[in-house]
C-alpha positions in Angstrom: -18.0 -2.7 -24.7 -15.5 -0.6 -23.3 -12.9 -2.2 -20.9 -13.5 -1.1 -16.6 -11.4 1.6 -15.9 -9.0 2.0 -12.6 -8.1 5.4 -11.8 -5.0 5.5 -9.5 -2.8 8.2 -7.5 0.6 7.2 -7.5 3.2 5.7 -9.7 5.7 3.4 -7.3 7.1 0.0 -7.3 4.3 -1.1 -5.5 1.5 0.3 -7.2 3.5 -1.0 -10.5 4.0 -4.8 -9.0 0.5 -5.6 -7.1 -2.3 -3.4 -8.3 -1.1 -3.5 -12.1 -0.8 -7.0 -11.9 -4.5 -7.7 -11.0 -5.7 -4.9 -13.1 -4.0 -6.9 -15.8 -5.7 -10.0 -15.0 -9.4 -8.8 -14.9 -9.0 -6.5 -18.2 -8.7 -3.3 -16.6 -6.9 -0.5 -17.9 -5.5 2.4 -15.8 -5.2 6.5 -15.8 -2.7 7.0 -13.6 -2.1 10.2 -11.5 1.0 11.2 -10.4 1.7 13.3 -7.0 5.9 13.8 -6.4 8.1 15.0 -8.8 9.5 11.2 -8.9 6.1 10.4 -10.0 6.2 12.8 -12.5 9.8 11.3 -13.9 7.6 7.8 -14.1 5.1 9.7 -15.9 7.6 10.9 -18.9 9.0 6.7 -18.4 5.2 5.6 -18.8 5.0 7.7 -21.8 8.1 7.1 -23.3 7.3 3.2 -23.3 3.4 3.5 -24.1 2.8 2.6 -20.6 4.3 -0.8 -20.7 5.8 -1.9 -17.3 7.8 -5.3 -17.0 6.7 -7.7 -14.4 9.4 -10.1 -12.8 8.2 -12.8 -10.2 10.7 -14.6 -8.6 10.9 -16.8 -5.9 10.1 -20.6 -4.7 6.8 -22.3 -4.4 6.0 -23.7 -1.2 7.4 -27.3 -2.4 10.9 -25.1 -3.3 10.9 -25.1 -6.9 11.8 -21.8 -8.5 9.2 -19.8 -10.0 11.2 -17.1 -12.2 8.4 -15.4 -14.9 8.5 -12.5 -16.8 4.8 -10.5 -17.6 4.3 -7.3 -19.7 1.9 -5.3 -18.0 0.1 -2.9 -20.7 -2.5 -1.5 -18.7 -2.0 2.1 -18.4 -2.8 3.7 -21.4 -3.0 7.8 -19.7 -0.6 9.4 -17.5 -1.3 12.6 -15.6 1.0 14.6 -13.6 -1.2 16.1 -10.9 0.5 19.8 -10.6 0.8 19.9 -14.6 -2.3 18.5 -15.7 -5.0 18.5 -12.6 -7.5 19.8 -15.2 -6.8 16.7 -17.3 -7.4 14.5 -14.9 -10.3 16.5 -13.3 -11.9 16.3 -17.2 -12.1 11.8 -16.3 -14.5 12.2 -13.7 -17.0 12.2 -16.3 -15.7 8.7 -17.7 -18.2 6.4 -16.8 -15.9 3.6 -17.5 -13.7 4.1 -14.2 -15.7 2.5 -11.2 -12.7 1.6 -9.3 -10.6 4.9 -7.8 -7.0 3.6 -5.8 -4.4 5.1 -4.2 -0.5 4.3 -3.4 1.0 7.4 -2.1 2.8 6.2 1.1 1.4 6.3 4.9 3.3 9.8 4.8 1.2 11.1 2.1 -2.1 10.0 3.0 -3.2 13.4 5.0 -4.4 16.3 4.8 -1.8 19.6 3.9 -0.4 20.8 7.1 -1.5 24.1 5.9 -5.6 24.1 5.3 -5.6 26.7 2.8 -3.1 24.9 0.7 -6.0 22.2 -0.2 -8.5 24.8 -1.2 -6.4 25.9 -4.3 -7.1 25.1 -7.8 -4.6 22.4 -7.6 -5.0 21.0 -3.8 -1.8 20.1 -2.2 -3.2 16.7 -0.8 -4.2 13.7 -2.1 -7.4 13.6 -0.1 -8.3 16.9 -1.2 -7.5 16.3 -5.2 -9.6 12.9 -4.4 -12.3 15.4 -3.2 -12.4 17.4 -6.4 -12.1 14.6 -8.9 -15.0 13.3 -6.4 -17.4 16.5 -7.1 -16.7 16.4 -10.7 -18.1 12.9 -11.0 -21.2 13.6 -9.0 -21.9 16.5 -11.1 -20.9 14.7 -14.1 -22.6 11.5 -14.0 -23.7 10.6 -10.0 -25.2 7.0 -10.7 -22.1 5.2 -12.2 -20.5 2.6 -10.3 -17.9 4.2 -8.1 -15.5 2.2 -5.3 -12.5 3.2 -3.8 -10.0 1.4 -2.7 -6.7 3.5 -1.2 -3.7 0.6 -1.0 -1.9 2.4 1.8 -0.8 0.0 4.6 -2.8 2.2 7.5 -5.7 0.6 9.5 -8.8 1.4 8.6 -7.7 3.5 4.9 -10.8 3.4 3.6 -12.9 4.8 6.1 -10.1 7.7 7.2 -9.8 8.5 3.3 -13.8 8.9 3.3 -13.2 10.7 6.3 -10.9 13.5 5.2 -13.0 13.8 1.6 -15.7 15.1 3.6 -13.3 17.0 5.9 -12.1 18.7 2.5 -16.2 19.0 0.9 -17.3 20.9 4.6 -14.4 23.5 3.8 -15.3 23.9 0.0 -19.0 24.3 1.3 -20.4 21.4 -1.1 -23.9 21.4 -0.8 -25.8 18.5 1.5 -26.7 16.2 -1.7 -23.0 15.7 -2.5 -22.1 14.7 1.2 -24.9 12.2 1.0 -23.6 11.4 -2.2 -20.4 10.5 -0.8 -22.1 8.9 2.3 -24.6 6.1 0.5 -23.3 6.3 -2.8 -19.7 5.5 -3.3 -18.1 2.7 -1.4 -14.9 3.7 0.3 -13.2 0.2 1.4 -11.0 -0.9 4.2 -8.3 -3.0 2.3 -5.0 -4.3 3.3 -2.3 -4.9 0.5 0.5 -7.8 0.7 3.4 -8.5 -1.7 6.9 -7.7 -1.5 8.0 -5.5 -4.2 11.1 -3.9 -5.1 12.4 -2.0 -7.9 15.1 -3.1 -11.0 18.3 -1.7 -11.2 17.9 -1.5 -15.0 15.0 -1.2 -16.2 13.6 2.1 -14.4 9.8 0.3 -14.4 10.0 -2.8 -13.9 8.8 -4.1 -10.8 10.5 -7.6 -9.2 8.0 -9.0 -7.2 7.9 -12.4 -5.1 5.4 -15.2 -6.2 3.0 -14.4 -2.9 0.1 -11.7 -3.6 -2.8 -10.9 -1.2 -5.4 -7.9 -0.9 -8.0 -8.1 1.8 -10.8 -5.8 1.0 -13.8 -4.9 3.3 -17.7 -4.9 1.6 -19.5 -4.9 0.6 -18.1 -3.8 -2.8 -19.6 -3.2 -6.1 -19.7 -5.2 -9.4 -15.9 -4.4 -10.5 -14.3 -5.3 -7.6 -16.2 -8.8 -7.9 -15.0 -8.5 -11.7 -11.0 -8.2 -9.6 -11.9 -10.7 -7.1 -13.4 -13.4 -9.8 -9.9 -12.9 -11.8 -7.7 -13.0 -9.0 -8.1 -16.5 -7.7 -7.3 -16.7 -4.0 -5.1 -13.6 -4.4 -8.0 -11.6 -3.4 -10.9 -12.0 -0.2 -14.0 -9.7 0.0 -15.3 -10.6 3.5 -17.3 -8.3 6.7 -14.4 -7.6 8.3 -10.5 -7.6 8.0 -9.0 -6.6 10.8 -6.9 -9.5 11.7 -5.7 -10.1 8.5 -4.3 -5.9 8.9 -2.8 -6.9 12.4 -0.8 -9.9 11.1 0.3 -7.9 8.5 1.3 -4.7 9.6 2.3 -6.7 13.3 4.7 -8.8 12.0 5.6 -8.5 8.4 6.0 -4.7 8.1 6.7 -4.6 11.8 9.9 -6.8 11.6 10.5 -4.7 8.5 10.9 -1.7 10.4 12.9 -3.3 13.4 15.4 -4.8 10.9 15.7 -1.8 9.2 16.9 0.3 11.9 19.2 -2.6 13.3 21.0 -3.9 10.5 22.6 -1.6 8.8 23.5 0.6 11.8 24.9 -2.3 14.1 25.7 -4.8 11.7 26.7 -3.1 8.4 23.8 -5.1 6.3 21.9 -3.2 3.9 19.3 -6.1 2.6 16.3 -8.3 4.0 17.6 -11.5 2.8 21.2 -10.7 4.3 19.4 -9.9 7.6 18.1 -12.8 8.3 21.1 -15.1 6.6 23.5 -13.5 9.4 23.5 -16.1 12.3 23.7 -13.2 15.1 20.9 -10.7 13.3 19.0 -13.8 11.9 18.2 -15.1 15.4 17.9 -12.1 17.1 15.1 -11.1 14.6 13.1 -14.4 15.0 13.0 -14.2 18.8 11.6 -10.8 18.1 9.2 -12.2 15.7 7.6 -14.8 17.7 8.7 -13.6 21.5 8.0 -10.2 21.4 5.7 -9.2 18.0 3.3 -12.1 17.8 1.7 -12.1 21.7 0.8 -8.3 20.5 -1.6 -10.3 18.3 -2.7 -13.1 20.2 -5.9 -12.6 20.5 -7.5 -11.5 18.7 -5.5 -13.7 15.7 -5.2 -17.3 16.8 -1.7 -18.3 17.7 -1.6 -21.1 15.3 -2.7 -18.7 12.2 0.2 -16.2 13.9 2.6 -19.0 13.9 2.0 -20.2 10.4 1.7 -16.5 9.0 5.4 -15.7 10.8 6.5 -18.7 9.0 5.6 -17.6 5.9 7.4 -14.2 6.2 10.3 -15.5 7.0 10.0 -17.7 4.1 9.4 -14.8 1.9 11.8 -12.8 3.5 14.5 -15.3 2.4 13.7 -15.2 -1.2 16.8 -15.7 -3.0 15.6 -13.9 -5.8 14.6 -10.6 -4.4 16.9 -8.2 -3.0 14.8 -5.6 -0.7 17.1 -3.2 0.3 17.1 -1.8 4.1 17.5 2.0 2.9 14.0 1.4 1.0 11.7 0.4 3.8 13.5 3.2 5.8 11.7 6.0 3.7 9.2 7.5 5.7 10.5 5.1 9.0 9.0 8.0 11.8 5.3 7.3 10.2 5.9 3.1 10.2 7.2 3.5 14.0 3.9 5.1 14.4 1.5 3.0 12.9 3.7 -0.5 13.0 5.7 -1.1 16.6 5.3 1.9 19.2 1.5 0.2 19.3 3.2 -3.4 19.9 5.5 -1.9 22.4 2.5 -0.5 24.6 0.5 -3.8 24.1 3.5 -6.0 25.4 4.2 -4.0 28.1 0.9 -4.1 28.8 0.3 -7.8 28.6 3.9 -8.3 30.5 4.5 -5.5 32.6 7.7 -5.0 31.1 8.9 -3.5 28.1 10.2 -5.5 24.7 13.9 -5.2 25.2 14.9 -6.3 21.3 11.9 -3.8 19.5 13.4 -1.4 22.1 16.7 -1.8 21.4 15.6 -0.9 17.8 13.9 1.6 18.3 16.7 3.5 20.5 18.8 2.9 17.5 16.5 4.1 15.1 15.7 7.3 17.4 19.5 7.9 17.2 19.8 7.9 13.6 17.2 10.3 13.3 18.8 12.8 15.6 22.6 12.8 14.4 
């Protein structure tokens, strides 16, 4: 029997340390769609080393002792450039082995082209609109395979806004009404939120370095692959109704502090890593009163204050890995879009809740709107 079949959009160090790794697990194997010209370098790397991508995980347990593995991922066996070889990957939809579609291409390029016309081309300029063709070439290729998506970009609600701007793209294309219902009742597009700290090698241009902790939260119901993931996974991965509070606690305070430290350190302190960050007794302190004084009562409800408490503990545990060195200038990339989506809500819910504004997310945020204008 032929293995299950992922096709992904996108080619980064997190794509490379979280969704390869459970692919890897289950028996999946990958076609892989790249969308930047960096993604296109990783393409010529993927097939330079027969898709072979080194997997370091580093870090402590929670009883301290060091967990320091290395894994040989050899699940993507096709790479595709998107602007080079669309009509390659367009050929797939009719592979009846893929029932699991994903997606890693950043909060800033999960939208529609600025321009409309630009994602009515032969090659679309958007990833929602490429989704949309490679989506009408599987209906009219083979419409009653198994077919879930499940986009890995850290925005609330993903799945439903990916579904959303698919059938933005199909009403421009004029697709007739049995593909839109297609779409609708067919194929199940999945909330999801994504959770592991990744970060790239300085020598080996694939490998990913990745800390022991892995969660994805994905919203069914879900078809028989994604069981197949689940089933493999452990505890690394929950199907359940509904995951909003695991997204708040998430984005909230993991990617949230992220952000905040990001546009702090480096600026007012001179320190260009996570771990440093926190290890400076000045930043370190002023970044856990933000954590829990300012961040977590954004959250509380609808998350309980004691899972708040224990999940802030546990990213600062991460945060301190001694083994992983997540530079600054990284989560930076694309910082207007995670003010956005991560703290300028938390800012308007505390002030809200207080009637006064959070002086140390503010503070960062002046900075950061400084930075951006010199």
């Amino acid at each position: 029997m032929q293995a299950p079949r992922m096709l992904v959009f996108g080619t980064g160090v997190f794509l490379r340390g979280f969704l390869m790794d459970f692919a890897s697990r289950a028996g999946f194997k990958m076609t892989l769609v790249s969308s930047t010209p960096a993604g296109d370098d990783r393409v010529d790397l993927l097939r330079a080393a027969n898709g072979v991508v080194p997997l370091y995980i580093r870090g402590l347990d929670e009883n301290g002792a060091v967990i320091d593995t290395k894994h040989t991922l050899a699940v993507v066996d096709t790479a595709f450039k998107a602007s080079g070889d669309f009509a390659d990957v367009l050929a797939t939809a009719s592979d009846t082995s893929i029932t699991i579609v994903s997606s890693n291409v950043s909060e800033s390029g999960f939208k529609l082209s600025e321009y409309p016309a630009d994602d009515l081309l032969d090659v679309p300029a958007s990833f929602p609109a490429r989704l949309e063709r490679w989506m009408f070439a599987r209906y009219s290729a083979c419409p009653d395979a198994e077919l879930n998506v499940l986009p890995c970009e850290l925005i609330a609600d993903n799945g439903v806004r990916l579904r959303e701007m698919v059938l933005d793209v199909a009403a421009r294309m004029h697709r007739d009404a049995n593909f839109v219902a297609w779409l609708l009742n067919h194929v199940a597009f999945s909330d999801t939120l994504v959770d592991r700290i990744c970060t790239p090698s300085t020598t080996e241009p694939l490998a990913a370095i990745v800390e022991p902790h892995t969660f994805w939260a994905l919203k069914g119901p879900v078809g028989p692959s994604v069981d197949r993931l689940a089933t493999a996974a452990g505890n690394g991965i929950v199907i359940a109704p509904t995951i909003e509070n695991y997204q708040l606690r998430k984005v909230r305070l993991l990617n949230g502090l992220h952000t905040a430290m990001a546009s702090i350190a480096p600026v007012k302190f001179g320190i260009h890593t996570v771990r440093e960050s926190l290890e400076n007794t000045e930043l370190g302190a002023y970044l856990e009163a933000l954590l829990f004084d300012e961040l977590i009562p954004t959250i509380v409800p609808p998350v309980s204050l004691d899972e708040a408490t224990a999940y802030a503990n546990l990213t600062l545990r991460r945060m301190r890995n001694p083994f992983i060195e997540h530079q600054l200038s990284a989560i930076n990339q694309g910082a207007a879009t995670k003010w956005q989506t991560r703290l300028l809500p938390a800012i308007a819910i505390f002030e809200e809740q207080t009637g006064r504004r959070p002086a140390r997310i503010d503070e960062c945020l002046a900075l950061f709107q400084t930075s951006q204008a010199s």
